[in-house]
N, C-alpha and C positions, 0 to 999 in steps of 0.2 A: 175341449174348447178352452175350459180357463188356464188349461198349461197351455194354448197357443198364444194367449193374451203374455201370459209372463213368459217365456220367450221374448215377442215383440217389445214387451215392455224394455228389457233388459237391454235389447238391442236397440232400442230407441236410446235409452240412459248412458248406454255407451257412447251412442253416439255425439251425444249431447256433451260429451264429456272431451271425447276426441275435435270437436268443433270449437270448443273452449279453447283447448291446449290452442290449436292451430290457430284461432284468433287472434290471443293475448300473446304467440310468439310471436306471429307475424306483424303485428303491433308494435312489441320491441324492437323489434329489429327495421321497423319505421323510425322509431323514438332513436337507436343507438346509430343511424344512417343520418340522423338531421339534426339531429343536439348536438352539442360542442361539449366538448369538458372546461367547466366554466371555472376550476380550484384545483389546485393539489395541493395535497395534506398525507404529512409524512408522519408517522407515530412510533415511535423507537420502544419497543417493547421487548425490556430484557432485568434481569437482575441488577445490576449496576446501578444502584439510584444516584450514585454522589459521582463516580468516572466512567466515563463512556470513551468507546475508541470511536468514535463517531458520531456525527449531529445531523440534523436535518439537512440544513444547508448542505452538508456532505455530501448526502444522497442526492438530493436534487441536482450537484455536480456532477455528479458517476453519469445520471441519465442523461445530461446535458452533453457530457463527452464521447457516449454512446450514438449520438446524435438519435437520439429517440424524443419526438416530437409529444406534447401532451398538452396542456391550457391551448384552446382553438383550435384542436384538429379534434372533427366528430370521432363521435364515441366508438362506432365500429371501426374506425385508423388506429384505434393506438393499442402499441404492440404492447400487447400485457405480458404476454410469455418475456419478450425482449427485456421490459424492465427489471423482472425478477429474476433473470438469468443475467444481465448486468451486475447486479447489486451484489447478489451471490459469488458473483466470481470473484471479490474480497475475502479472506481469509476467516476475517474477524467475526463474517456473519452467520449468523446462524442458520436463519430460515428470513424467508419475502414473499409478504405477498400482496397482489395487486389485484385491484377493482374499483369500477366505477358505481359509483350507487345512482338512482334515479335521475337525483338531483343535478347532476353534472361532476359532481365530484370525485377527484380521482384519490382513491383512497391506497395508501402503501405502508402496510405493516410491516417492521424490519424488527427480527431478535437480533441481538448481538450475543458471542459466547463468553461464558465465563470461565478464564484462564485459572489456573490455581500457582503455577509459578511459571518465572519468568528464566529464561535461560542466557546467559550472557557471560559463552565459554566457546575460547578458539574459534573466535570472525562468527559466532554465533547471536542474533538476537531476536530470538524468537519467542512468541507466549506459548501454555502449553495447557490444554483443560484438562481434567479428572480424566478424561475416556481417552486421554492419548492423542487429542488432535493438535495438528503445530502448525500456526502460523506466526508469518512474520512479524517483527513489534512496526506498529504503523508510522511511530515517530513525530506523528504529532502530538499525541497524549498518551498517558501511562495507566495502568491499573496497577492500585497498589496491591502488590501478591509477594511472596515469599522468591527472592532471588538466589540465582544458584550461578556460582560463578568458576574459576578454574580451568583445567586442562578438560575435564570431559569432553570425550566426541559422543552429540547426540547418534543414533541410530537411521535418524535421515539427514540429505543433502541441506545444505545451507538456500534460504528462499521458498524449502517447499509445505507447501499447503496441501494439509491433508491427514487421516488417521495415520500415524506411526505404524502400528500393527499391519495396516494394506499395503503399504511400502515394503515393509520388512517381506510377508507372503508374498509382494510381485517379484521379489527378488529372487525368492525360495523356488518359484515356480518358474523362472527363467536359470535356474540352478541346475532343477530338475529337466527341464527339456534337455540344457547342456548333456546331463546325464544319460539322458536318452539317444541322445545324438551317438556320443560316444558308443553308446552298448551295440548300436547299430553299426557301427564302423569294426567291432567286436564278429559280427557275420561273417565274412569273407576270410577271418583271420582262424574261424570256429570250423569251420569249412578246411581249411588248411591241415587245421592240424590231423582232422579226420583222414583226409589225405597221405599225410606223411603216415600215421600210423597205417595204414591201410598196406601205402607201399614196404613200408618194416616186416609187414607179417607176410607181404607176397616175398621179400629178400630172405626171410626166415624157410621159407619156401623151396627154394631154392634146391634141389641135389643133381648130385653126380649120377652119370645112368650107373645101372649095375654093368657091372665087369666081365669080360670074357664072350660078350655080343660080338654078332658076326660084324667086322666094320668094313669097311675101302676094301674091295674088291676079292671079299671074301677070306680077308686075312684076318685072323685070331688078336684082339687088342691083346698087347704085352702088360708085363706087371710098371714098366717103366711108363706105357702109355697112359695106363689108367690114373697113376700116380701124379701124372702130370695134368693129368685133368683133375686132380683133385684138388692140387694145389693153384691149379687157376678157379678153381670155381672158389674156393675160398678168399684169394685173392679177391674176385668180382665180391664178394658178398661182404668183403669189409670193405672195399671200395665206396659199394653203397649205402652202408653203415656208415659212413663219416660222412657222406653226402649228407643223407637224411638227419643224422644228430645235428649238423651244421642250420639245415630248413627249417627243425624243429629249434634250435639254437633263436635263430632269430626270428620265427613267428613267436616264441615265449616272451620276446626280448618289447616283440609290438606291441603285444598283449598286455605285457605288464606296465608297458608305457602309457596303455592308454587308462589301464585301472587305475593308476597312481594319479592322471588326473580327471578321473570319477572320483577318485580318496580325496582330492586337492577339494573339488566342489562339494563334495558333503562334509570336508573342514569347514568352508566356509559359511557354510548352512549352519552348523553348529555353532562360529562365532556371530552371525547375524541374530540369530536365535537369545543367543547369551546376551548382545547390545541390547532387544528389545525387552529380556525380561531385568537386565538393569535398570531400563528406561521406567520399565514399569514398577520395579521396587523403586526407586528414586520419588515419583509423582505419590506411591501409600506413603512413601517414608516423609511429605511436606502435607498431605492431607495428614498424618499425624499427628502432625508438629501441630496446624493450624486450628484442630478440634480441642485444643488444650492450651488453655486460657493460660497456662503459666507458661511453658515451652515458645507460644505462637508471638509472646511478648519478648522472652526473654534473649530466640534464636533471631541476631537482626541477618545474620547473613550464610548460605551454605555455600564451599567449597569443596567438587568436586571432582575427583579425575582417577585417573584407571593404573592400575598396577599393573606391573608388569606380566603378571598372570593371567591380566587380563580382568578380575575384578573389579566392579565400583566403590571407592572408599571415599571418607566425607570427612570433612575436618568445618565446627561449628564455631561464629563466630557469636558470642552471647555480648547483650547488652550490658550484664554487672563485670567488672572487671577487664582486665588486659590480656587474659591468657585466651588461649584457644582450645579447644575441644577436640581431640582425635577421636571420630567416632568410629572410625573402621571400618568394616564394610557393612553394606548395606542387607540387611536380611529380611524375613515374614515382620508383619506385625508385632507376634510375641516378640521376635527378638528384639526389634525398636522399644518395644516396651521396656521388656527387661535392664537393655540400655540406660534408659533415660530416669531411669525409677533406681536405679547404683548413683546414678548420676545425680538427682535430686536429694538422694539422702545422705550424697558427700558433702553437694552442699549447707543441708541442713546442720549437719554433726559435722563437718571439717573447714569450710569456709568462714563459719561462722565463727570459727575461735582463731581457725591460725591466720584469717584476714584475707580479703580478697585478690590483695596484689599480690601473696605471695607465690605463686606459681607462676610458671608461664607456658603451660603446655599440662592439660587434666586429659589423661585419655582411658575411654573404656573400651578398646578395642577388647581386649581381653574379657572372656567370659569370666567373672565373679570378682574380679579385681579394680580398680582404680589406680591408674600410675599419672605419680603427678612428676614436674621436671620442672624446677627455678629457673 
């Protein structure tokens, strides 16, 4: 009996609980059917305290241009998904998010990202954060970050938004179907050769009957007859031997046409491959710069662009003096280290006595040396 009460009990307690829920939603959704949104308030919530690529007023525009309705249209009208999905599809932004609280108020938290440098090389001008994401520079305001100027071709298209690294894989992966395509067109030609060979070993095949068989009307074949058929069946069988080396000639000829350009698209793989992970020694090698109080002051400008080999090389423009800095190409951490620690302690011990104008070109491209050029 008293476990039938606690049963009951428990299922009354549910219930009580399930009548709650469905009260106080059905309630809201009174409240958000007949309230208005009586404020919006936009709060920029990002690292940037001193430059912003965007203000409030801004966003208020974005959703104004979207034609998304908000102050007097009830609470259940207004598209929340739509605002956030507006605002987001700016480059600059990080995350958005949108809600109305009790009150009426429409509340829209926006992060903005933070760029680490700026690119502004060949019809390029794009920001660019730590993790690789590139968007456009807005053009109405600036973050001050470390500028990279030059021949460089970034690794994505000019105007595009979005991680570098997914760019580069969409393209690896429309590379690789390519490559698939082709292997498959590789079938019919696999199929061929099977063929040709097949046919070679039935011509290999081939003989002359034995000799001195009853022939045409019971007349004994001659040595001249047989002879003559010996020498047409050999005829027939390099007949078909130049036929077939000819079929096998050019199904090798398809074949290798179509691998060279399978070879052609995993060239290309390997130089898309090579842009991104320049892209991405370039971005450690200015996070370097920037964690280093002496370097982040002293580097006002980078210059770079690509060699003919195809590597990233960088030439530094320093705020003491008139020369320029060839730093050469771009490698891991240590080797940036290494770099710049030859380079700080030429200028401690060599600048400092023989004066700073006199160079006009200090390069440590070379491992363990310094070459300097008036």
């Amino acid at each position: 009996m008293q476990r039938a009460w606690r049963i009951v009990g428990f299922l009354l307690l549910w219930g009580f609980v399930v009548g709650f829920v469905v009260y106080f939603n059905s309630r809201a959704s009174r409240h958000r059917a007949s309230e208005q949104v009586t404020a919006l308030q936009v709060e920029l919530v990002d690292s940037l305290p001193d430059e912003t690529l965007m203000s409030r007023k801004l966003v208020e525009q974005w959703i104004s241009q979207a034609g998304i309705h908000t102050v007097g249209v009830t609470i259940s009208e207004v598209d929340l998904v739509g605002i956030e999905r507006c605002i987001r599809s700016n480059g600059f932004v990080d995350k958005a998010s949108a809600y109305v609280t009790h009150d009426g108020v429409l509340h829209i938290d926006v992060s903005q990202r933070k760029p680490v440098m700026r690119l502004v090389v060949d019809g390029y001008d794009c920001y660019v954060t730590q993790e690789g994401y590139v968007f456009p520079s807005p053009g109405r305001s600036a973050v001050y970050v470390p500028v990279v100027s030059g021949s460089y071709a970034p690794p994505t298209p000019r105007d595009y938004v979005g991680q570098a690294k997914e760019h580069i894989s969409a393209l690896v992966a429309e590379s690789n179907e390519r490559i698939h395509e082709l292997q498959l067109q590789k079938k019919p030609l696999f199929d061929r050769e099977k063929e040709i060979a097949d046919s070679v070993k039935r011509a290999r095949g081939l003989k002359v009957d034995k000799r001195g068989g009853i022939r045409y009307k019971g007349w004994l074949e001659s040595d001249e007859e047989f002879n003559k058929r010996v020498i047409a069946k050999r005829l027939e069988k390099n007949a078909l031997y130049r036929r077939y080396r000819y079929w096998r000639a050019v199904n090798d000829k398809n074949i290798a046409a179509i691998t060279a350009r399978q070879d052609l698209e995993r060239d290309k793989q390997k130089k898309l491959q090579k842009r991104y992970e320049d892209f991405a020694k370039l971005i450690n090698f200015v996070k370097y710069i920037e964690k280093d109080s002496f370097w982040s002051a002293e580097i006002v400008q980078i210059v770079a662009s690509t060699m003919s080999s195809g590597d990233l090389q960088l030439q530094l423009i320093p705020r003491s003096g008139t020369y320029t800095i060839d730093f050469g190409q771009v490698g891991d951490e240590e080797q940036t280290e290494e770099k710049l620690d030859k380079l700080y302690a030429f200028y401690q011990n060599g600048l400092t006595n023989l004066g700073w104008e006199t160079f006009s070109t200090i390069s440590v491209r070379y491992k363990g040396q310094v070459v300097c050029r008036k």
